[in-house]
N, C-alpha and C positions, 0 to 999 in steps of 0.2 A: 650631338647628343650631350657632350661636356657641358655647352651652353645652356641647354635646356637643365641642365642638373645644377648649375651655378645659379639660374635663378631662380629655382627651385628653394636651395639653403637661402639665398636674398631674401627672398620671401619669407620664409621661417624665421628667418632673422632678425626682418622688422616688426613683425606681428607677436614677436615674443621681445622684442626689446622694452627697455622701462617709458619712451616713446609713445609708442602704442599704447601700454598702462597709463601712463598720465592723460591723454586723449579720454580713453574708456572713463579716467575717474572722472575727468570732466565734463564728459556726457552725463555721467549720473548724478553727477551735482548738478547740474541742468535738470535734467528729468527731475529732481525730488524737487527742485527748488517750485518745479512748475506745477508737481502735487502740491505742494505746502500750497501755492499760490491760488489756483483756479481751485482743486478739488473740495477742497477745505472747507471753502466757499456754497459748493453744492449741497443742494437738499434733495434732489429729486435722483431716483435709482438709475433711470436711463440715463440721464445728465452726467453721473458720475462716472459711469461706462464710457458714453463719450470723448469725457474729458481726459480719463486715464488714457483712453487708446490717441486723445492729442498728443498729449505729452510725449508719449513712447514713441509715437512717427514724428515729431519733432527734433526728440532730442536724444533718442535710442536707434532705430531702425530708418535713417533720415537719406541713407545713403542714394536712392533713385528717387526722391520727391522732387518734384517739378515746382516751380515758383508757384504754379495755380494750387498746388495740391498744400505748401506751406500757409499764402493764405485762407486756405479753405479753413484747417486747423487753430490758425489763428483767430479767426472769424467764431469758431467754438468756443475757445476760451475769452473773448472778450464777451459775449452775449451770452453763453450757457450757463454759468457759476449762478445769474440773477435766477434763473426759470425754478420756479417750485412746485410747477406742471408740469405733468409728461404731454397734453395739448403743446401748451411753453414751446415746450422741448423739441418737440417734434416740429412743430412751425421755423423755430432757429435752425435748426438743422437744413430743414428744407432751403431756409433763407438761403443760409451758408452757401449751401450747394449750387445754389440757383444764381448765385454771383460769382462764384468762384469756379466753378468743376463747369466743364463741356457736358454737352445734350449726353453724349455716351457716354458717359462714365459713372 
C-alpha cells in the first residue's frame, strides 16, 4: 500500500511540476501556431471546424493518435485552408479519410 501511495505523490509531482507546464506551453504554441497557419487561411464554415478540431488532436489532445489518424489530420490541413466550398470540403475530407483512416473507422 506505501508503494501505491508513493506513486501516487510521483505522479502529482510530475504533473504539477514546471516540466509538465513548459510541455503544456509548448503544446499551445503548437496549437496556436497551427490556427495562425491553416485557419486563417479558411473561408468556408465547415472547413474551419475542421481545421480547428486538426490542430487540437495534433497538438492538444494527441496523446492515443495513431500514425494513420496524424496523417489523416495532416492531410486536412494541407488541402482544406484552399476549399471555399462546403462540396470542396466535403470531397477533401472524404479524400482524407479514404487514404488515411481504415474501412471502420
Amino acid at each position: 500500500m506505501n508503494d501505491l501511495i508513493r506513486v501516487g505523490y510521483m505522479a502529482c509531482w510530475l504533473s504539477c511540476s514546471p516540466v509538465w507546464a513548459a510541455g503544456f506551453a509548448e503544446q499551445r504554441e503548437q496549437y496556436n501556431d497551427c490556427i495562425l497557419e491553416y485557419v486563417s487561411a479558411a473561408e468556408e464554415a465547415a472547413a474551419i471546424t475542421w481545421l480547428t478540431n486538426a490542430c487540437r488532436e495534433l497538438y492538444l489532445d494527441n496523446i492515443l493518435l495513431t500514425e494513420k489518424d496524424k496523417q489523416y489530420y495532416q492531410c486536412l490541413l494541407e488541402f482544406m485552408p484552399k476549399s471555399s466550398r462546403l462540396e470542396a470540403t466535403l470531397s477533401i475530407k472524404q479524400a482524407c479519410q479514404d487514404r488515411h483512416r481504415s474501412f471502420l473507422r
